[in-house]
Each structure stands twice: as structure tokens, then as C-alpha cells.
C-alpha positions, 0 to 999 in steps of 0.5 A, spaced: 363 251 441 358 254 445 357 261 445 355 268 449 353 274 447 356 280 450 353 288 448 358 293 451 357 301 448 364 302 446 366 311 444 365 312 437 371 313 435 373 306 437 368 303 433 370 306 427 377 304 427 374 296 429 371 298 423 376 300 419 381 294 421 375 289 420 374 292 413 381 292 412 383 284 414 376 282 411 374 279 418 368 280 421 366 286 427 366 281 432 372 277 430 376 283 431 373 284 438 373 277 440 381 277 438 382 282 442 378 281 447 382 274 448 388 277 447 386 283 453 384 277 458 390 273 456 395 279 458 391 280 464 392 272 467 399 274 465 398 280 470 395 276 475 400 270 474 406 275 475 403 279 481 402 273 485 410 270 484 412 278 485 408 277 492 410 269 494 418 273 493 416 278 498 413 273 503 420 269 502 425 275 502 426 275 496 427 282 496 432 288 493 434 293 498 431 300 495 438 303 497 441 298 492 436 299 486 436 307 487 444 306 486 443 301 480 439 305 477 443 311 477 450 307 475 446 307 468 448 313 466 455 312 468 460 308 464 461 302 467 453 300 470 452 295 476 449 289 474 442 287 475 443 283 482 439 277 483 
């Protein structure tokens, strides 16, 4: 796999705590960046991906009154909450 180098100043404390979960599962620095780099972009196409259906359901009606949430949302502390209507 080809590879990029990327150099970001990061707070020292942050670097210290990479260290020491570097140094605690015996990988490298940048293996511990590069895994939570991924997972960091994964979370945001996840993100994206979740705003663009939010978005695509609000130009098809696929909508909640704010009446009904407000009233469902208050049923929680009751005994007997409304169910989550789809």
C-alpha cells in the first residue's frame, strides 16, 4: 500500500498519553495514530452518511411533529411512556 506522511502538532499531553498506549500495547506511535485516525474518519462518513438520510426524510415528510416529541419526551417519566412513533 502506498503511503503519506502527515505532521500535525498535537498538545503534549495528548502525545503523552499516545505514548503511553503505545507503550502499553507494544505498537508503534504511529500505529496508534494511524488506528485512531481511521476510526475518527469512519465515525465521520458515518456522520455524513446519517445526516444526508436525516435530510432526504425531511424533503419526503418524514417528519415528527415537535409537539408530539415534546409530549413523549415528558411521558418518560411517567408510568406508562408513549411509544416511539415511526
Amino acid at each position: 500500500m502506498n503511503t503519506k506522511v502527515l505532521t500535525a502538532h498535537v498538545p503534549i499531553p495528548l502525545a503523552e498519553k499516545i505514548d503511553q498506549i503505545a507503550a502499553r500495547m507494544e505498537r508503534s506511535r504511529g500505529w496508534i495514530v494511524k488506528q485512531a485516525l481511521s476510526a475518527w474518519v469512519d465515525q465521520e462518513e458515518e456522520r455524513r452518511r446519517m445526516t444526508l438520510e436525516g435530510m432526504a426524510d425531511v424533503d419526503a415528510g418524514q417528519v415528527v411533529e415537535h409537539q408530539s416529541v415534546l409530549a413523549w419526551a415528558e411521558s418518560l417519566s411517567t408510568d406508562k411512556p408513549l411509544v416511539v412513533a415511526r
